[in-house]
C-alpha positions as CSV (number, residue, x, y, z in Angstrom):
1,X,101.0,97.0,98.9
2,X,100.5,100.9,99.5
3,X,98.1,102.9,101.8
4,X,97.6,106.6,100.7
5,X,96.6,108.9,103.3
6,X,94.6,112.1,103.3
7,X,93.1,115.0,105.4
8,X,89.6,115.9,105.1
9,X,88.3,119.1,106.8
10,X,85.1,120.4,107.7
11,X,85.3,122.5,104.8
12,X,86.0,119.9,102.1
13,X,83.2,119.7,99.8
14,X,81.3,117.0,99.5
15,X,82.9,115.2,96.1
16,X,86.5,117.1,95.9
17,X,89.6,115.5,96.4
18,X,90.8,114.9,100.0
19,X,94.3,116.4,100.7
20,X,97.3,113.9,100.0
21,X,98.9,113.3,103.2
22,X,101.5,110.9,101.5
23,X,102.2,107.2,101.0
24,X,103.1,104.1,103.0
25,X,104.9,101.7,100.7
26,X,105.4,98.2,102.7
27,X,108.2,98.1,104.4
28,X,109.6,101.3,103.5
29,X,109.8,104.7,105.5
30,X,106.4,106.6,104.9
31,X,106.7,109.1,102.4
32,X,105.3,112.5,103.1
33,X,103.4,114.5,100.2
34,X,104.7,118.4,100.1
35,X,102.4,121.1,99.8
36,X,104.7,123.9,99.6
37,X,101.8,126.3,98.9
38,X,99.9,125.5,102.4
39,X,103.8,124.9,104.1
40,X,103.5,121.6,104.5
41,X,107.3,120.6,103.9
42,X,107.9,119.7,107.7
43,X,106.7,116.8,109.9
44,X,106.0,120.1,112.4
45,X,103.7,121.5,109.6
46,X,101.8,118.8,109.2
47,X,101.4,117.6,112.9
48,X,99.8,120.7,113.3
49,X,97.8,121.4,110.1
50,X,96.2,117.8,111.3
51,X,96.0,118.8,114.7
52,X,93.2,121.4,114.0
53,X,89.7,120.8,115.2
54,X,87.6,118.6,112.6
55,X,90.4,117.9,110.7
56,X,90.3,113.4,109.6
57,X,92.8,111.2,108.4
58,X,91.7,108.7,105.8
59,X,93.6,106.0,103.9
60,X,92.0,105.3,100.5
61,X,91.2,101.7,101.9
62,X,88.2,104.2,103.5
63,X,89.4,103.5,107.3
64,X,90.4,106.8,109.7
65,X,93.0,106.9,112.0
66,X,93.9,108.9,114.9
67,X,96.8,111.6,114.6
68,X,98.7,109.7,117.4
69,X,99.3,106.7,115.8
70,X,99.6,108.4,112.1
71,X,102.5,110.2,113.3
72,X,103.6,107.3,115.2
73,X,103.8,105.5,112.4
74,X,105.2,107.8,109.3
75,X,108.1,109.5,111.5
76,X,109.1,106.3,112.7
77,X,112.8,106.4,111.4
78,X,114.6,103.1,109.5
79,X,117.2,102.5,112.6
80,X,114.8,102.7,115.1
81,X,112.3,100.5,113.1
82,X,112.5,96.5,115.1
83,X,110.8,95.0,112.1
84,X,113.6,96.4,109.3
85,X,111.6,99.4,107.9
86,X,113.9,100.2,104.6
87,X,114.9,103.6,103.5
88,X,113.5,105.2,100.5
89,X,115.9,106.5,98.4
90,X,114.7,107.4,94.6
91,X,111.2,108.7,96.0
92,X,112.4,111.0,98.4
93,X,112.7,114.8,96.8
94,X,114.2,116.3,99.9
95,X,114.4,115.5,103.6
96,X,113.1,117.8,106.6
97,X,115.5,118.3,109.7
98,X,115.2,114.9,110.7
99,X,115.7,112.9,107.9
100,X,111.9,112.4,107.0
101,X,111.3,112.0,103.3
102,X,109.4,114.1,101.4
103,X,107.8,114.2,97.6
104,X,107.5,117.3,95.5
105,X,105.1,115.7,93.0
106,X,101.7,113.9,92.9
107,X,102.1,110.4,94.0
108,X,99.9,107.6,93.0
């Protein structure tokens, strides 16, 4: 099972497609979507692109969560992971400073 996640601003338009956030594949390290044309190719970038005011994080099973436990969650790292969290290895086009995977390309 997978859980997509995306930002939706204030100034989304009623309709349009919600900013991909990036992908939770069970029991796998999340996998962050890049966006190098809004800069988002760091875990930094993104913490606070979703940190501004009005800004929501939705899962395309149509529940929010907060930022906290978002970021909790995706930049939890394998080898500090209790329950085994595996490494992606294929998905991953690059890595940002600590190791956090990131995808180049639309993900489904």
């Amino acid at each position: 099972m997978s859980i997509n996640y995306y930002a939706v601003t204030p100034e989304t338009p009623e309709g349009e497609e919600w900013l991909h956030i990036g992908k939770h594949i069970a029991n796998h390290e999340f996998l962050f979507r890049a966006h190098r044309d809004l800069g988002l190719i760091t875990v930094e970038a993104w913490r606070e692109y979703l940190s501004q005011p009005g800004v929501r994080l939705v899962t395309d099973h149509g529940w929010e969560e907060s930022l906290a436990d978002f970021m909790a969650n995706a930049t939890l790292r394998p080898a500090d992971d209790p329950h085994g969290r595996l490494q992606l290895r294929k998905a991953a086009s690059f890595r940002d400073e600590r190791g956090v995977p990131f995808a180049d390309y639309e993900l489904s």
